[in-house]
N, C-alpha and C positions, 0 to 999 in steps of 0.2 A: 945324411940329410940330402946331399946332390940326387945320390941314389934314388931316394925318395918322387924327388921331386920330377928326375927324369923317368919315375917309373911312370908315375900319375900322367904326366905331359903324351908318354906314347899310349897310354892307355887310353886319354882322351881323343889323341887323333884315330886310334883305330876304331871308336865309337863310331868319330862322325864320319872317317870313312863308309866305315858298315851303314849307318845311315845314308850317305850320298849312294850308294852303291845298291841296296834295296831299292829305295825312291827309282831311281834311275834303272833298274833292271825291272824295275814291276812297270812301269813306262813303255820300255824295248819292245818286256815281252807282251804287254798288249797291243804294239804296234803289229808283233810277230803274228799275235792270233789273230787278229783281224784283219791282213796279209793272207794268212792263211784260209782264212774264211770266203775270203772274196776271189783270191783265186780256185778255191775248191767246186766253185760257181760252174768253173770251163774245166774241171777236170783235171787239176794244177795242183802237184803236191807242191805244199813249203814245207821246210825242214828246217831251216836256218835259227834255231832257236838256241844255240851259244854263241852267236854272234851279238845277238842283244846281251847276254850276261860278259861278254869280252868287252863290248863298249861301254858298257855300266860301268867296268871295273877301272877300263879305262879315264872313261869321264870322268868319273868318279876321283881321281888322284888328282886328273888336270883343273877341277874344280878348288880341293884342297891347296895346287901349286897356287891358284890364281888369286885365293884370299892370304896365299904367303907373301905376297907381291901385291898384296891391297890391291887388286883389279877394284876400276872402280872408286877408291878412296879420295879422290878430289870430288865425289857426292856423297860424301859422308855427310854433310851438314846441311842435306835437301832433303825433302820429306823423302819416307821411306820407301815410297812409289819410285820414285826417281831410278837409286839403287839396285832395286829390286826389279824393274825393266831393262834398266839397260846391262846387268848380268843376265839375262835373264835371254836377250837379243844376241849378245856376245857368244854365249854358249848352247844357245842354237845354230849361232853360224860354223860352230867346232864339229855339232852332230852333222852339221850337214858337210865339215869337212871329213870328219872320217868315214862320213859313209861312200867317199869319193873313197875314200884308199883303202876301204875295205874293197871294194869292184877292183880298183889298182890292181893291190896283192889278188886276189882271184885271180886276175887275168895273167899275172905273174906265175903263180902258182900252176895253175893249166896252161903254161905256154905261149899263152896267144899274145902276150906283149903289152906295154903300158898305153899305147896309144889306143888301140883295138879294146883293153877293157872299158878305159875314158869313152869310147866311143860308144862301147856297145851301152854302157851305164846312163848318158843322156840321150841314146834312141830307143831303151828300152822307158826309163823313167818318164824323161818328157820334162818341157818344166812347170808344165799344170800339177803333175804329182808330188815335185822338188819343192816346189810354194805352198801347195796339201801340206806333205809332210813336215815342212818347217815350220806353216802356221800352227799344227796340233801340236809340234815340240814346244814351241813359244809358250802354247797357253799353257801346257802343264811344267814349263821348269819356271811362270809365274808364283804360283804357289809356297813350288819349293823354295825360291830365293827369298817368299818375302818372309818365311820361318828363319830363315839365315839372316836375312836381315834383323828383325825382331831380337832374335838370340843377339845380334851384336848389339842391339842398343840396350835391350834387358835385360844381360845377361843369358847364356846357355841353362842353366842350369834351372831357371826360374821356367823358363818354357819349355823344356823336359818336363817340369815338376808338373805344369798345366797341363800337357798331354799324356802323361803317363804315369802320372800320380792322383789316389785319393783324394779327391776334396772333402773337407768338413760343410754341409751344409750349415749355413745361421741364419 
């Protein structure tokens, strides 16, 4: 019976991991194409397209840690707007921390040292493109959170059933 119950319980998390981690890498990787697009303008390869499926899988976990630890649960009792923005604020500010330590580690990785990749990341970025980018993350992990949200007030399973289940019309 434990057995059971603990099989179900990791089956469930690797769901919605795989959920968080699709959402989240289908995201990345249209940031990546569209990156790709626009510098291809000047004659600019990008490449960098497992670096978005590394932070999916990432965020993706730190997302799961942070409904472990009720991120968030002192608005559990406000409309679901509430919630669903201010998770939504929170882990935009994570993408936009790891994409600091993604540039880190690079500059690690090639040598050049943690100040000099810090440096070269906001004289390359800018922070016109830092507030671009974090405004487009914002609006699209809206979406996502307020599914997650939903799922916590009506249940997961019912809103599964709505999006990926047959309906009877009547």
């Amino acid at each position: 019976m434990q057995i059971e119950r603990l099989t179900k319980k990791v089956r469930l998390e690797l769901i919605e991991y795989a959920f968080n981690v699709v959402y989240l890498a289908l995201v990345f990787a249209a940031f990546t194409q569209y990156r790709r697009f626009l510098l291809a303008e000047y004659s600019i390869t990008y490449t960098n397209y497992w670096l978005g499926l590394f932070a999916a899988m990432l965020l993706g976990k730190v997302i799961m840690i942070g409904s472990v630890f009720r991120l968030g649960r002192w608005l559990e009792h406000k409309p679901l707007i509430i919630p669903t923005i201010y998770k939504a604020l929170i882990f935009t500010i994570f993408v936009l921390v790891f994409r600091i330590v993604e540039y880190a580690i690079k500059g690690l990785l090639h040598g050049d040292g943690l100040v000099v990749a810090l440096g070269e990341f906001f004289a390359q970025k800018g922070i016109s493109e830092v507030l671009a980018n974090s405004v487009v993350v914002l609006v699209t992990l809206i979406p996502f959170f307020a599914v997650k949200e939903l799922g916590r007030v009506l249940g997961r399973e019912r809103i599964a059933a709505l999006f990926f289940r047959n309906r009877v019309e009547q």
